[in-house]
Chimera marker file (.cmm) of the C-alpha trace (Angstrom):
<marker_set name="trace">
<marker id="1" x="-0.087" y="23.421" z="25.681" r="1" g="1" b="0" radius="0.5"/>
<marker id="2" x="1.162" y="25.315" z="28.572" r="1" g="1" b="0" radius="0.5"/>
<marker id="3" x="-0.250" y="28.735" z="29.292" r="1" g="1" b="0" radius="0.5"/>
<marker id="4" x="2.081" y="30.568" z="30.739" r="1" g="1" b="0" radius="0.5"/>
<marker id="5" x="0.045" y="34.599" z="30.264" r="1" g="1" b="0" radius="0.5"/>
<marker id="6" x="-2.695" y="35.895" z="32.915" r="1" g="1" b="0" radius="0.5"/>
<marker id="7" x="-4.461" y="37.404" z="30.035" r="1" g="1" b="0" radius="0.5"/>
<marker id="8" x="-4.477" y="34.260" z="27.897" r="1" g="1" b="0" radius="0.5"/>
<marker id="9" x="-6.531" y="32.093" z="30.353" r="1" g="1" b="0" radius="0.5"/>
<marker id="10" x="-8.406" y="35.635" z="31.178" r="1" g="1" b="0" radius="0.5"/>
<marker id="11" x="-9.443" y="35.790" z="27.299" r="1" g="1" b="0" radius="0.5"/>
<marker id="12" x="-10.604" y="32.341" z="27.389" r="1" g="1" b="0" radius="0.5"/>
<marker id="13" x="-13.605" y="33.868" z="29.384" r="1" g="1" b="0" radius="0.5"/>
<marker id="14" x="-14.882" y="35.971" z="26.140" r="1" g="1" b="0" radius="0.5"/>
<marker id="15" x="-14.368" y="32.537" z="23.919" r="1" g="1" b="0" radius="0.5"/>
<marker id="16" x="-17.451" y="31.331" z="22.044" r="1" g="1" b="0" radius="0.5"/>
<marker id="17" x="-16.316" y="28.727" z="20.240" r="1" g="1" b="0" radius="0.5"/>
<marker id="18" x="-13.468" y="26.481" z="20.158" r="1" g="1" b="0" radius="0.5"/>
<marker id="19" x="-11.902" y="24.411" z="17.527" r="1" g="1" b="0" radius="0.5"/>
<marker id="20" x="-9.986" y="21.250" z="17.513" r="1" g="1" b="0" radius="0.5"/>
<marker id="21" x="-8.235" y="20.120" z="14.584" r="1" g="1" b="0" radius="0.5"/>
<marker id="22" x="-6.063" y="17.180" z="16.114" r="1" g="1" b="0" radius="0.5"/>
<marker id="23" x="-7.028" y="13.595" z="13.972" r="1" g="1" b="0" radius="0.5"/>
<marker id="24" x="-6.788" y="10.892" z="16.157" r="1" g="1" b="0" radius="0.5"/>
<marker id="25" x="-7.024" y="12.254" z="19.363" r="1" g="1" b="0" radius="0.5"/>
<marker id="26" x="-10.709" y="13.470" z="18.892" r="1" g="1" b="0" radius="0.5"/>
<marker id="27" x="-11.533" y="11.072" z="16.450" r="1" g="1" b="0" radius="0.5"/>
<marker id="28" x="-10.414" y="7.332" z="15.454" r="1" g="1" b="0" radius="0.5"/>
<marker id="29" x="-8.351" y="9.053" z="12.907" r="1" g="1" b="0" radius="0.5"/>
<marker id="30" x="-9.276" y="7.079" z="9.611" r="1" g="1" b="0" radius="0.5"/>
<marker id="31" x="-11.576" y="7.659" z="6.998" r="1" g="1" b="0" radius="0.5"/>
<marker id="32" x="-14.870" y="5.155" z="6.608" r="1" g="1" b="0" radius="0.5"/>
<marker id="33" x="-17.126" y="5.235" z="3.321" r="1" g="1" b="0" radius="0.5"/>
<marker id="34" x="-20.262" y="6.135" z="5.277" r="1" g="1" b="0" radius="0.5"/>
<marker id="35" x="-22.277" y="6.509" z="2.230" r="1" g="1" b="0" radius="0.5"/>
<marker id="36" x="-22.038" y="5.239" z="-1.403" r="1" g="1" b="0" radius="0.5"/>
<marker id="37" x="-24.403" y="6.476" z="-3.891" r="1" g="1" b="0" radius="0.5"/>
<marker id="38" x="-25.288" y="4.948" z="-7.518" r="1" g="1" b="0" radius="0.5"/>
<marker id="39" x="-25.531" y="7.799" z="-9.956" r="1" g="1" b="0" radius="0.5"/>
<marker id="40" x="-25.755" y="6.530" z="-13.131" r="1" g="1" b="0" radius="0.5"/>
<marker id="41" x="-26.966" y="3.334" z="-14.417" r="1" g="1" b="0" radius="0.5"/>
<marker id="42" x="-24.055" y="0.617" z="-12.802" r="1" g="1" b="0" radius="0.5"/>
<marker id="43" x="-25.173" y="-1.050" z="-9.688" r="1" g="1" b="0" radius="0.5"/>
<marker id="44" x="-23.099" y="-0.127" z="-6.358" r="1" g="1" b="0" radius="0.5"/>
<marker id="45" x="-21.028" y="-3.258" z="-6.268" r="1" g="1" b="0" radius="0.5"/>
<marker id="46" x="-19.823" y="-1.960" z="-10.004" r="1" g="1" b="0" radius="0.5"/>
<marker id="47" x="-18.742" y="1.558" z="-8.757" r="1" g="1" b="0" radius="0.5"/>
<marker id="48" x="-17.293" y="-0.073" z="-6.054" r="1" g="1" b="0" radius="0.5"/>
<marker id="49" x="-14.840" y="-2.515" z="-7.991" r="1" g="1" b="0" radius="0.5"/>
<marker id="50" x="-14.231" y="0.354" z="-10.097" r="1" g="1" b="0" radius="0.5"/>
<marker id="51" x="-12.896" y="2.423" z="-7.591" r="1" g="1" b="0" radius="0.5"/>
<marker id="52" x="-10.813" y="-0.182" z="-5.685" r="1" g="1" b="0" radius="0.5"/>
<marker id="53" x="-9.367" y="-1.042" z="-9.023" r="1" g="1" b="0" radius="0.5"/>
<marker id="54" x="-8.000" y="3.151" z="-9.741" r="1" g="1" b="0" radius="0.5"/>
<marker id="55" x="-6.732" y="3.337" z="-6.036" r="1" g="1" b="0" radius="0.5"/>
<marker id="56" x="-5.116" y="-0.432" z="-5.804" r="1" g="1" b="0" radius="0.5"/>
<marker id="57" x="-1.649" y="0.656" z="-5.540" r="1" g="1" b="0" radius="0.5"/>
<marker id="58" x="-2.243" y="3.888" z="-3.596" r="1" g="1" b="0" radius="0.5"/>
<marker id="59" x="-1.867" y="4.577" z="0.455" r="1" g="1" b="0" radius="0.5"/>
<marker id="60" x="-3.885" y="7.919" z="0.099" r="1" g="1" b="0" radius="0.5"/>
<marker id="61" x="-6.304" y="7.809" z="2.900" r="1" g="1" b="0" radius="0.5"/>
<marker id="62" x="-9.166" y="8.331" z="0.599" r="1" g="1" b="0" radius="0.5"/>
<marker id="63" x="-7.713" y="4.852" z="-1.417" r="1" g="1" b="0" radius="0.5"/>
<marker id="64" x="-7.424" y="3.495" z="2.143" r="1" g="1" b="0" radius="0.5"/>
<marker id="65" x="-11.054" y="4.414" z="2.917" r="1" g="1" b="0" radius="0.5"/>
<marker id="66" x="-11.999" y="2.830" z="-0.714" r="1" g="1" b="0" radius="0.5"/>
<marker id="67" x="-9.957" y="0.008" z="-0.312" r="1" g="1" b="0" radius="0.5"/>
<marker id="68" x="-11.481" y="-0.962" z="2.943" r="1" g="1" b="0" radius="0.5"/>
<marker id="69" x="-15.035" y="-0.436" z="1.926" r="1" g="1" b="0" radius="0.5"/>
<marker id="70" x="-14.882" y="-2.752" z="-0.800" r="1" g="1" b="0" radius="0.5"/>
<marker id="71" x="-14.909" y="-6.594" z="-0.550" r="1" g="1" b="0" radius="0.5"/>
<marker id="72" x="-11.637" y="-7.850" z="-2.355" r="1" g="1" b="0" radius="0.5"/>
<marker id="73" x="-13.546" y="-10.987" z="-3.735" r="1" g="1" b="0" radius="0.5"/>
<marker id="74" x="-16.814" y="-9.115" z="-5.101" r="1" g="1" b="0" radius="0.5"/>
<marker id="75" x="-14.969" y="-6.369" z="-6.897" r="1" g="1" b="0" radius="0.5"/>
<marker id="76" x="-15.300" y="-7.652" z="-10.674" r="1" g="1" b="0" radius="0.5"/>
<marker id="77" x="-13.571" y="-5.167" z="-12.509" r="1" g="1" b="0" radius="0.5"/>
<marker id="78" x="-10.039" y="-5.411" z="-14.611" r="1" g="1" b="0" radius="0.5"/>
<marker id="79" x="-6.804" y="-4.006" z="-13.209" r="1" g="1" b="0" radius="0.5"/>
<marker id="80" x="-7.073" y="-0.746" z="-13.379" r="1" g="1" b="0" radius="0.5"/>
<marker id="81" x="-3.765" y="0.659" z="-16.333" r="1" g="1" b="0" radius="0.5"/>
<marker id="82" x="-2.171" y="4.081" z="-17.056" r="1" g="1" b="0" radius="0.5"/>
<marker id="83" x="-3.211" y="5.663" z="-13.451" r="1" g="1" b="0" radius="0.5"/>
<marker id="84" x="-2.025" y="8.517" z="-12.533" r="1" g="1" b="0" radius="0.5"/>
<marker id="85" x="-2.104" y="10.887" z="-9.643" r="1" g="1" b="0" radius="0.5"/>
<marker id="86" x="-3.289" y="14.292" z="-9.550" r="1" g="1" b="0" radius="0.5"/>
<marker id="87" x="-2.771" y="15.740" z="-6.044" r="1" g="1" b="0" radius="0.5"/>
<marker id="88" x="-5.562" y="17.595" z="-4.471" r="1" g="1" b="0" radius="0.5"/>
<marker id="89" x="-7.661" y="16.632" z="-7.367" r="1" g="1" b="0" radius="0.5"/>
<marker id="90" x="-7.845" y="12.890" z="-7.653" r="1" g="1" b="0" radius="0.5"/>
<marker id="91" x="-6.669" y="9.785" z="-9.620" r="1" g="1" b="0" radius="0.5"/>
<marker id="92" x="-7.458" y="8.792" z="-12.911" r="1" g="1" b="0" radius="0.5"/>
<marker id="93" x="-6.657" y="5.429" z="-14.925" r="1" g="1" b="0" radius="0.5"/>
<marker id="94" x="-8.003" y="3.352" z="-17.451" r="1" g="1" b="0" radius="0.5"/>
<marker id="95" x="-10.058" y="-0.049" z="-16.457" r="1" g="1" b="0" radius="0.5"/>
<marker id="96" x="-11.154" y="-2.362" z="-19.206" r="1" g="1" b="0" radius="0.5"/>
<marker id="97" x="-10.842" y="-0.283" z="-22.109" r="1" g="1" b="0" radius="0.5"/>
<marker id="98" x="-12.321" y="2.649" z="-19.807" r="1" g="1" b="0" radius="0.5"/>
<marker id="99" x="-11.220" y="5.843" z="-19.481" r="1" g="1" b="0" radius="0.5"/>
<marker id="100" x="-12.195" y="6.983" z="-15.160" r="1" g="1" b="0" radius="0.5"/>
<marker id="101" x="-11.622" y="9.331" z="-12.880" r="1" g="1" b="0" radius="0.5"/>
<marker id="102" x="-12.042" y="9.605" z="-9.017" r="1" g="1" b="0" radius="0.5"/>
<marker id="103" x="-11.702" y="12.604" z="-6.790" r="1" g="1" b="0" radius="0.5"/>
<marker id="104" x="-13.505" y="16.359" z="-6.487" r="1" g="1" b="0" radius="0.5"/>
<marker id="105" x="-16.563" y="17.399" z="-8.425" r="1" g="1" b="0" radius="0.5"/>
<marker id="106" x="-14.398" y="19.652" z="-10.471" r="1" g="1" b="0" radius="0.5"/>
<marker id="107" x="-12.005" y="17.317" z="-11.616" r="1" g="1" b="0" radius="0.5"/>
<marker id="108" x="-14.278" y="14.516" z="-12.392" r="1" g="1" b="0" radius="0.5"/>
<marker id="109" x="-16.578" y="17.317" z="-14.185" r="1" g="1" b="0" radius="0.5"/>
<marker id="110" x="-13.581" y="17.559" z="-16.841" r="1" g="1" b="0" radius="0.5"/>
<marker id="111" x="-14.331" y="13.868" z="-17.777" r="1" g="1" b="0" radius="0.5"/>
<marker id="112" x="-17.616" y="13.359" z="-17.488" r="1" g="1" b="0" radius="0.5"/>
<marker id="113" x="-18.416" y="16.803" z="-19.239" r="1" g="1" b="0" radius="0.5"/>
<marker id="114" x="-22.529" y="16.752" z="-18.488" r="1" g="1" b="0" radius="0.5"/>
<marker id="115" x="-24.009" y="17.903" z="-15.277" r="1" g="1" b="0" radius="0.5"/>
<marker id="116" x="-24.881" y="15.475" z="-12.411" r="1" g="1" b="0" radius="0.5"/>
<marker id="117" x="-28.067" y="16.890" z="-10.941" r="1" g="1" b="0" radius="0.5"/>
<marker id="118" x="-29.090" y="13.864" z="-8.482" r="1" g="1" b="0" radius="0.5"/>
<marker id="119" x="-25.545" y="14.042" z="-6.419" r="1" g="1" b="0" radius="0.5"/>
<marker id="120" x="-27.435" y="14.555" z="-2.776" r="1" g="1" b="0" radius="0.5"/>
<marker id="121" x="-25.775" y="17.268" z="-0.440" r="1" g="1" b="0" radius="0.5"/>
<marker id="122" x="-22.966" y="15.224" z="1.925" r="1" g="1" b="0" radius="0.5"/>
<marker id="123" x="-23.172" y="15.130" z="5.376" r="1" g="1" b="0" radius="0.5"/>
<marker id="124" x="-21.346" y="18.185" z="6.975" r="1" g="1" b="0" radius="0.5"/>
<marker id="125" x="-17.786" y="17.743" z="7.879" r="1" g="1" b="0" radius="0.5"/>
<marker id="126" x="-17.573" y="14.654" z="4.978" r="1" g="1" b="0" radius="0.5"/>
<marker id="127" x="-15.496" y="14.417" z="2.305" r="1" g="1" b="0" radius="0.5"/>
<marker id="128" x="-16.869" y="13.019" z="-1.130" r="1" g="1" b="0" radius="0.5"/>
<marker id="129" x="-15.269" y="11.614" z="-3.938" r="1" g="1" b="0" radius="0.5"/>
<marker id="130" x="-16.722" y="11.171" z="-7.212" r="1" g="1" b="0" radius="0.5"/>
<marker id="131" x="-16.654" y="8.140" z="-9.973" r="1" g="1" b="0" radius="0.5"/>
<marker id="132" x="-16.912" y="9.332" z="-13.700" r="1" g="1" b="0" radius="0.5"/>
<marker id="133" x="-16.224" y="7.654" z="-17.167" r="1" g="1" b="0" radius="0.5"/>
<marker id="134" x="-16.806" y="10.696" z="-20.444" r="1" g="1" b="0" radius="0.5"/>
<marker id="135" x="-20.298" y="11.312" z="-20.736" r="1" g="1" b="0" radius="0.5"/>
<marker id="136" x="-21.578" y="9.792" z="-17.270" r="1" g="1" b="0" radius="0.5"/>
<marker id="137" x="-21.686" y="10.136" z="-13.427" r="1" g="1" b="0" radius="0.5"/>
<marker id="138" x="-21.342" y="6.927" z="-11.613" r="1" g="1" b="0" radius="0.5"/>
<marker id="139" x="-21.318" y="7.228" z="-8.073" r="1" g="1" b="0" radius="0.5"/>
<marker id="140" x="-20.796" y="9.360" z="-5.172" r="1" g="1" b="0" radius="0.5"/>
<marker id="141" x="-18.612" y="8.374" z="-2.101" r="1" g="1" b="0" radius="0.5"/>
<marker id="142" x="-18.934" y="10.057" z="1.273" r="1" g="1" b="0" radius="0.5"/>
<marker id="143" x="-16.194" y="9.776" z="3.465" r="1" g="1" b="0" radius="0.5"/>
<marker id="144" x="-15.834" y="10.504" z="7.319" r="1" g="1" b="0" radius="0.5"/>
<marker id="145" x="-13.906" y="9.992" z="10.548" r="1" g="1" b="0" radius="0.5"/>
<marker id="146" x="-15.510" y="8.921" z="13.525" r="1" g="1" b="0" radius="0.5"/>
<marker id="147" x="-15.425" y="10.449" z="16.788" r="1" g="1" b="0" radius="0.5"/>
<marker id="148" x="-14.321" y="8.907" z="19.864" r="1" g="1" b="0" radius="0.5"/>
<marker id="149" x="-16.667" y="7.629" z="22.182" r="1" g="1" b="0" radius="0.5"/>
<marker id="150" x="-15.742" y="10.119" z="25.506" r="1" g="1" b="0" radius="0.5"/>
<marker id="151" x="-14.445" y="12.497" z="22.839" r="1" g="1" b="0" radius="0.5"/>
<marker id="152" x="-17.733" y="14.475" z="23.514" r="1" g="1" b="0" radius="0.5"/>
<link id1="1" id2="2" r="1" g="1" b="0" radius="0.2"/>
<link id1="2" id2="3" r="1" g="1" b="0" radius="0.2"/>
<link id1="3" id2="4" r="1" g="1" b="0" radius="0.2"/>
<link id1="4" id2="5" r="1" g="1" b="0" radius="0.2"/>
<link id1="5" id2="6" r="1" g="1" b="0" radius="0.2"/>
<link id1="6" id2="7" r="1" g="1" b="0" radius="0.2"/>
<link id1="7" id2="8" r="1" g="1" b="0" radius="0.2"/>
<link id1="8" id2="9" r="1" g="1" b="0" radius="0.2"/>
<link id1="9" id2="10" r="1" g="1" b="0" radius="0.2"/>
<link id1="10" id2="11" r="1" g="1" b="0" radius="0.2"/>
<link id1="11" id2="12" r="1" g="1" b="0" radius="0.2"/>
<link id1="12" id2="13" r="1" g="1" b="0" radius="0.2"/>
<link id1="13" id2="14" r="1" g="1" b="0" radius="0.2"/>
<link id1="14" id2="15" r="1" g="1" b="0" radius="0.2"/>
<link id1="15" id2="16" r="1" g="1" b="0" radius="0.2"/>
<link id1="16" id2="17" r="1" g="1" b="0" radius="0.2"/>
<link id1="17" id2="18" r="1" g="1" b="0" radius="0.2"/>
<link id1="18" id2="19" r="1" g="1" b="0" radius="0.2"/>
<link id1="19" id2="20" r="1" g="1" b="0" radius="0.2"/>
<link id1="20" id2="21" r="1" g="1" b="0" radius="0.2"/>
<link id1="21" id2="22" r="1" g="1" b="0" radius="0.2"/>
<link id1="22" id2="23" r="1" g="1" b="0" radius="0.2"/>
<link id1="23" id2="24" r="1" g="1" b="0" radius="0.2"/>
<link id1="24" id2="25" r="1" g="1" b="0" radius="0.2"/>
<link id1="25" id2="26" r="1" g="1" b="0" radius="0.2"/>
<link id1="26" id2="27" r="1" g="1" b="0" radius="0.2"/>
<link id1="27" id2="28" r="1" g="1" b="0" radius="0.2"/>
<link id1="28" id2="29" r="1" g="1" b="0" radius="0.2"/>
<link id1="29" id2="30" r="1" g="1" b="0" radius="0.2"/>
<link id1="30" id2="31" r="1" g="1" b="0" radius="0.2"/>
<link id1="31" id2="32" r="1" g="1" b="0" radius="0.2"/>
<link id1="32" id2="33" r="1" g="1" b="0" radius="0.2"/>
<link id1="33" id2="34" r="1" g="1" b="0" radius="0.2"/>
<link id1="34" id2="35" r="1" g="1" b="0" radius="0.2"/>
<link id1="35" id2="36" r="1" g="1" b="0" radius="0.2"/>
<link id1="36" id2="37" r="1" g="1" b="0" radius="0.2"/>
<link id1="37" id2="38" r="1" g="1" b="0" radius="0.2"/>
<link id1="38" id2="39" r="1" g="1" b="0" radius="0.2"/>
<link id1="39" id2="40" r="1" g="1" b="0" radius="0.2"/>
<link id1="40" id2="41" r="1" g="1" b="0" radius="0.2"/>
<link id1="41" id2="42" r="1" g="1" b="0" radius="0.2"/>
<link id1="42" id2="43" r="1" g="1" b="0" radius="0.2"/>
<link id1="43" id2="44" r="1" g="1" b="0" radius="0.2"/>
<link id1="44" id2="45" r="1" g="1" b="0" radius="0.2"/>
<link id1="45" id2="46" r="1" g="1" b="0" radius="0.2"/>
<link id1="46" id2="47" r="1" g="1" b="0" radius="0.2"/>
<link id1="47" id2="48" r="1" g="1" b="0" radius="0.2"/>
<link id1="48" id2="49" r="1" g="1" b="0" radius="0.2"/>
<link id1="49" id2="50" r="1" g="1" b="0" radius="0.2"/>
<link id1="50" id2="51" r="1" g="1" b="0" radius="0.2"/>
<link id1="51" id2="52" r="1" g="1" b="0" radius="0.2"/>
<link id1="52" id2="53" r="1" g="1" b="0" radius="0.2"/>
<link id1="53" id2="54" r="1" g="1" b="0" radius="0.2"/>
<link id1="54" id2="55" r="1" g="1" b="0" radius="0.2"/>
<link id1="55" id2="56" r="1" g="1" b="0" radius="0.2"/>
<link id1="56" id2="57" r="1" g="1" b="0" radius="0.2"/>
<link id1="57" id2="58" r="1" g="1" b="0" radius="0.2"/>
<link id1="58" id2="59" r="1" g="1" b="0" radius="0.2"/>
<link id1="59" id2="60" r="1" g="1" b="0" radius="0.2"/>
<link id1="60" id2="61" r="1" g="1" b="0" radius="0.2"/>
<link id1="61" id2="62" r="1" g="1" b="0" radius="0.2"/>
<link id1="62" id2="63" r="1" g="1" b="0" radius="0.2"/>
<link id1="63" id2="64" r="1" g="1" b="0" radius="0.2"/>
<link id1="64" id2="65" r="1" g="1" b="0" radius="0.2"/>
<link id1="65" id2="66" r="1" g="1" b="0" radius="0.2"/>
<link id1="66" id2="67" r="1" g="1" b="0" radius="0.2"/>
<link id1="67" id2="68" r="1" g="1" b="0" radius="0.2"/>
<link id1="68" id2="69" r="1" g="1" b="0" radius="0.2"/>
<link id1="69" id2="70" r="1" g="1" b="0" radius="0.2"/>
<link id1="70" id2="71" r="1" g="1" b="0" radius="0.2"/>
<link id1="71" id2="72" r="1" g="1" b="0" radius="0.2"/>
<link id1="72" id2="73" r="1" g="1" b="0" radius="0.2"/>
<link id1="73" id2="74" r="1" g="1" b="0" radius="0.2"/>
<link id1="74" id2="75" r="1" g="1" b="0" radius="0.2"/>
<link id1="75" id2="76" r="1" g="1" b="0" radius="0.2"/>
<link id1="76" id2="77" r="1" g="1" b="0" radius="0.2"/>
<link id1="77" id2="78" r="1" g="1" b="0" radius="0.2"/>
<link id1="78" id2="79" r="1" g="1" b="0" radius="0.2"/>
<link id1="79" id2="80" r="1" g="1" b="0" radius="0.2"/>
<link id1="80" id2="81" r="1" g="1" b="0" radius="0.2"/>
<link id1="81" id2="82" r="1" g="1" b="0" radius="0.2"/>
<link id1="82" id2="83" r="1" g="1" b="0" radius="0.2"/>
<link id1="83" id2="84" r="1" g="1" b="0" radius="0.2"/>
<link id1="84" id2="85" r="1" g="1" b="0" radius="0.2"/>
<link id1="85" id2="86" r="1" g="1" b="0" radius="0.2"/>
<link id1="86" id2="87" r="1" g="1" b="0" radius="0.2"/>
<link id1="87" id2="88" r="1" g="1" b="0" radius="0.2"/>
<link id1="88" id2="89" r="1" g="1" b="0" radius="0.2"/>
<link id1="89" id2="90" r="1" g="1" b="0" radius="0.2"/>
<link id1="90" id2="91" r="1" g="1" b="0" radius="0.2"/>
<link id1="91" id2="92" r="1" g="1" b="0" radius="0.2"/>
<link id1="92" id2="93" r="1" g="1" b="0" radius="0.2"/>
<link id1="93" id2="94" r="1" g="1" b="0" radius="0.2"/>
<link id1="94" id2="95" r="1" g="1" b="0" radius="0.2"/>
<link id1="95" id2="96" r="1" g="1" b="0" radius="0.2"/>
<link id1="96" id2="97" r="1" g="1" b="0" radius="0.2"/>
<link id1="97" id2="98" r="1" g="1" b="0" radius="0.2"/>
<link id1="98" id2="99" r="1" g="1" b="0" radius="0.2"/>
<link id1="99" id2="100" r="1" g="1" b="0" radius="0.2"/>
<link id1="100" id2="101" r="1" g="1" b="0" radius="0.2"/>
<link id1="101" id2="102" r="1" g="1" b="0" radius="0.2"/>
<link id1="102" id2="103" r="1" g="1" b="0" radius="0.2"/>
<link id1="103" id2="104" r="1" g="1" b="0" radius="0.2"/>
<link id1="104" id2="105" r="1" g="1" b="0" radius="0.2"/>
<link id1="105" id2="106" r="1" g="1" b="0" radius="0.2"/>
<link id1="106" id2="107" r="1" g="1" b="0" radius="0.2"/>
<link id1="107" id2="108" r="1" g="1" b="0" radius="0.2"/>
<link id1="108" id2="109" r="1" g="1" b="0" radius="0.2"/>
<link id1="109" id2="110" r="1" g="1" b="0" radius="0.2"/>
<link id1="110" id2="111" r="1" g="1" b="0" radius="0.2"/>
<link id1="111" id2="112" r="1" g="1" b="0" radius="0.2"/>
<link id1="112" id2="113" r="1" g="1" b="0" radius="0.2"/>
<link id1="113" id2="114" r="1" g="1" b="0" radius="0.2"/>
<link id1="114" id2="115" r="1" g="1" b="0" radius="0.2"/>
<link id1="115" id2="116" r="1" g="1" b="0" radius="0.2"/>
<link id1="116" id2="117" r="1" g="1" b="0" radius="0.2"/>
<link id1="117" id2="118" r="1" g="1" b="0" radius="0.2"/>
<link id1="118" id2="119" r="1" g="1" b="0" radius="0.2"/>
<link id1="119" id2="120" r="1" g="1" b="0" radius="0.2"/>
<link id1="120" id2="121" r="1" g="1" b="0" radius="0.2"/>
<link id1="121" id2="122" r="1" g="1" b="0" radius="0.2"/>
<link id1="122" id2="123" r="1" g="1" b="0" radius="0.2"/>
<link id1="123" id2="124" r="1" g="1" b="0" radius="0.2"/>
<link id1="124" id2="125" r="1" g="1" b="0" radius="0.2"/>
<link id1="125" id2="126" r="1" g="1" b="0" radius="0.2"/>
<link id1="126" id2="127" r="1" g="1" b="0" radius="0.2"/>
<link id1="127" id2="128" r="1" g="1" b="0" radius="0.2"/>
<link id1="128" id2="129" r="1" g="1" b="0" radius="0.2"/>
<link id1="129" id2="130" r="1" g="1" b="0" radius="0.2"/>
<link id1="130" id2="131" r="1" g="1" b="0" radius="0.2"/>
<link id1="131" id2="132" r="1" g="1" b="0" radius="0.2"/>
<link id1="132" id2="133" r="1" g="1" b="0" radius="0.2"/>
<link id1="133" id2="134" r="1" g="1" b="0" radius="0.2"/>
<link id1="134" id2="135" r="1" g="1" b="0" radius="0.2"/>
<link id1="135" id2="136" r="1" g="1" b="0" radius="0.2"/>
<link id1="136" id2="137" r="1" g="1" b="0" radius="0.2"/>
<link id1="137" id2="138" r="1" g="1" b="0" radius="0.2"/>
<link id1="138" id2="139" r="1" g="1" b="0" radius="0.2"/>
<link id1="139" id2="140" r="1" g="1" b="0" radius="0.2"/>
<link id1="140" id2="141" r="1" g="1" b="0" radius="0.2"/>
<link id1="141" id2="142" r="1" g="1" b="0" radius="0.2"/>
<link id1="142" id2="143" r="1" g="1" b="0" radius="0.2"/>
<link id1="143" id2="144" r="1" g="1" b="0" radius="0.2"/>
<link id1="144" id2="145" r="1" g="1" b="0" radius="0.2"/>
<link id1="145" id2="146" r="1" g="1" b="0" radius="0.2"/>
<link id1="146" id2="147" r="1" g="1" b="0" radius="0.2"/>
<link id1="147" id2="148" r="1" g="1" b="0" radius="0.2"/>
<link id1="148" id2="149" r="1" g="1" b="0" radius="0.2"/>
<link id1="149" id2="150" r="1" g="1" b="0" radius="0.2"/>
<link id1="150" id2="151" r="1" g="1" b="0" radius="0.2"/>
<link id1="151" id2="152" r="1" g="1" b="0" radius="0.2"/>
</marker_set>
């Protein structure tokens, strides 16, 4: 940006805060899973598969995220069928019989249609995704970029 105003760089004075919204130059510009959290009775590894398996053939960054999180080999779970994509919301498909969903709190709350009282609070600035069948809460992915070392 070139400022090309007096009173532009003379208004900078009166500034209290300023805000940077450029991925990739502040930060390494990818999501990371920097937390995943069991809510429901299936062990980690389980949610995990799960979740690789409804995002396989996407190049979302949240799938991206997912898909590099998990270990290819441990997964476990099916091929996930009949997925489809609901933008801004999430993805839902079918996995062994299995009706899931993955994406916002409000979508997956359709699904899973009972309340999930142990989901902690996410860090601020995360995104989270959420892993539902009907009737249950599964797990609870936090995702995050990272910032540059010098960025600070």
């Amino acid at each position: 940006m070139i400022v090309t105003r007096g009173h532009s760089i003379e208004a900078l004075a009166r500034a209290t805060d300023v805000v940077f919204d450029k991925t990739g130059t502040l930060t390494h510009g990818e999501l990371r899973v920097a937390a995943a959290r069991v809510l429901g009775a299936r062990p980690i590894g389980q949610c995990e598969a799960l979740a690789r398996a409804l995002e396989a053939a996407s190049e979302h960054p949240v799938a991206r995220a997912l898909m590099h999180h998990t270990d290819a080999a441990q997964t476990g779970a099916g091929a996930a069928g009949r997925v489809s994509s609901h933008p801004g919301r999430g993805v839902e498909g079918d996995v062994d019989g299995i009706r899931y969903r993955l994406g916002s709190r409000a979508f997956c709350d359709e699904l899973a249609q009972v309340s999930c009282d142990n989901a902690p609070a996410p860090h601020a600035g995360a995104t989270v995704v959420y892993l539902v069948s009907a009737g249950a809460w599964l797990a609870q992915f936090e995702l995050a970029d990272t910032v540059k070392p010098g960025a600070a």
